[in-house]
Every structure is written in C-alpha cells, then in structure tokens.
N, C-alpha and C positions, 0 to 999 in steps of 0.2 A: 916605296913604290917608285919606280922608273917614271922620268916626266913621258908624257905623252908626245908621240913622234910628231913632227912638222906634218902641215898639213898640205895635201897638194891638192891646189887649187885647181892647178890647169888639168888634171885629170876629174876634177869634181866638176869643170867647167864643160870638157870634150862629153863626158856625160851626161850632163844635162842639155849640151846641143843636140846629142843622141836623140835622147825621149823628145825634146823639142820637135826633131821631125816626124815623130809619127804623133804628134799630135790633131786631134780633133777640133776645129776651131770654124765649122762650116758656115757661124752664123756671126762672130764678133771679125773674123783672119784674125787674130790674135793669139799666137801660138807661144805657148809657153813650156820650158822644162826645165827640171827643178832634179838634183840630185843629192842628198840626205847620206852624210858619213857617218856611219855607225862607230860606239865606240871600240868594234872586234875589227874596225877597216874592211867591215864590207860597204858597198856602194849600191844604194837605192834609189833609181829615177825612173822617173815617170812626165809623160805629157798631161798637159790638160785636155778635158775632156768636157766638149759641150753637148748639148741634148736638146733636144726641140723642145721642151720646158727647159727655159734658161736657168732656173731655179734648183735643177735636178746636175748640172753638169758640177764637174768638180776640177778646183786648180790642181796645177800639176803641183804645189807642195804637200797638198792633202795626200794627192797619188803616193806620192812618193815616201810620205810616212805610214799611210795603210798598209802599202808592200812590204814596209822596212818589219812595222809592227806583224803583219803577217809568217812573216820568215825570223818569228820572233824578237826582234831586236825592239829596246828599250830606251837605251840609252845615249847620243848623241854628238859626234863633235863638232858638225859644219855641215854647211847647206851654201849649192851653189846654185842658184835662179840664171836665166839666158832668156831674155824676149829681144821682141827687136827695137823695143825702146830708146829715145837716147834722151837724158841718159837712160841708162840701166835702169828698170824697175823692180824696188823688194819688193814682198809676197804682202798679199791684201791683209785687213785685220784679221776676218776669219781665218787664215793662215796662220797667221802668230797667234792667235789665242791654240791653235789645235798644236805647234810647235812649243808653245810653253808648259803646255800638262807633261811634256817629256822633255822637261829640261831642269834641275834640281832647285827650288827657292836660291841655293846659295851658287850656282853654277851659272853660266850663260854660252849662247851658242852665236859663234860667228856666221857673217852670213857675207856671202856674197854676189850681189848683182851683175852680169855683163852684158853684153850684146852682141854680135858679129862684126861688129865696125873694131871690136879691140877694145871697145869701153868698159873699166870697170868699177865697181863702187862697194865696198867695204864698211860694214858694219856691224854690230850687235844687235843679239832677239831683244835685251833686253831696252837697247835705245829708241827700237820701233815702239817698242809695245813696254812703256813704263807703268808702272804701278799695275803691271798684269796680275787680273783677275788670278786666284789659284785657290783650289777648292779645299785644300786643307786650311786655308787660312782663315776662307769664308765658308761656313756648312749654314747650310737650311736652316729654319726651328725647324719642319717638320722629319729634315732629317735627323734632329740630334735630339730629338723627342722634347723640343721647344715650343712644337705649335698648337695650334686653337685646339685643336685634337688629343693632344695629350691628357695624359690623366684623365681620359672618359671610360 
C-alpha cells in the first residue's frame, strides 16, 4: 500500500474559516469551524451551531463529522478547528469522544488549531483525549448479556 499523501493543512484550514463564517453563534459570538479530511480526500466542514437551548446547539466538529458520516465517509486523516482564540483552541471533550469512535484503536488523528492572527497549534486526538473511552473495549453487562437481567 502506497503511504498516504501529505496533508494540506492550509486548505483544511481556508475551510474551516469557510464554515466559521456562516456560523451561528447568536448567544456565546463565538464562532467556530472545523473541517474533517476524509480518508478518499474529500473535505468536510461545518460551523457551530447554537440554539436558544444552549444544550441543543452543536460544535462545529460534530457538524462536520455528521456531514462527513452522512455522505458516507468513515474513515479519517485530519481535522482542522479555526476560532478566534489565541491561542488556538482544540475541540471540546464531547468532540473528541464523538471523533474517537472513528478513529481505529491502533490509528490516531492529527488535529490542528488556528486562528486568524496566523496562530497555530498542532496536535493529536489521541494526546487530547488519552485513555479514550471506546466501546469495543468496554461493553455493557446488559449489553453482552452480563446483566441482573440475564438468565431470567
């Protein structure tokens, strides 16, 4: 298998300043966008999205892997976040736990943080979010027919 082509960043980045602007952000200004490289090289981004239940709105790396997952895609090589933070800010936990279910136990997914002043900050899913939860590793009792329930 051929190695996997370099990754370009500053197109993964003009992207996710894309989505950034059409982001929804009416109750925090805090606008954010996030753009998600598929392993086939397409590019998925998306702004955040807030809601008058704050609880209901959704960041833009969620966005941007719902779309990715919706237009099928699975598999993942990098992810580039843009706010106006400085520095740069990665994606919240509930981000990383929802970017870890699609990332392999033995793989890991670069990420990178910028902002419009030029700032930028590089890292791994895996250094955010160590010892990530992952569901084959941990199942339920009552999923694996372990629980109180069983055998009745």
């Amino acid at each position: 298998m051929p190695p996997a082509p370099e990754i370009d960043w500053e197109s993964l980045v003009v992207a996710a300043e894309e989505a950034r602007g059409k982001a929804c952000a009416e109750w925090s200004g805090y606008r954010v966008g996030a753009a998600l490289l598929a392993e086939d090289g397409s590019v998925h981004a998306a702004p955040n999205v807030e809601l008058s239940i704050p609880a209901l709105g959704t960041c833009a790396e969620r966005n941007a892997l719902v779309g990715a997952v919706a237009a099928g895609r699975r598999r993942f090589r990098a992810l580039a976040v843009v706010t106006d933070s400085s520095p740069p800010a990665f994606p919240c936990g509930a981000c990383r736990q929802a970017l870890v279910d699609f990332v392999p136990a033995e793989g890991d997914l670069p990420v990178l943080a910028a902002n419009a002043r030029g700032e930028r900050r590089r890292t791994r899913l895996s250094a955010l979010l160590p010892e990530a939860f992952r569901l084959g590793e941990h199942r339920h009792p009552v999923a694996t027919g372990q629980g109180r329930r069983a055998g009745r």
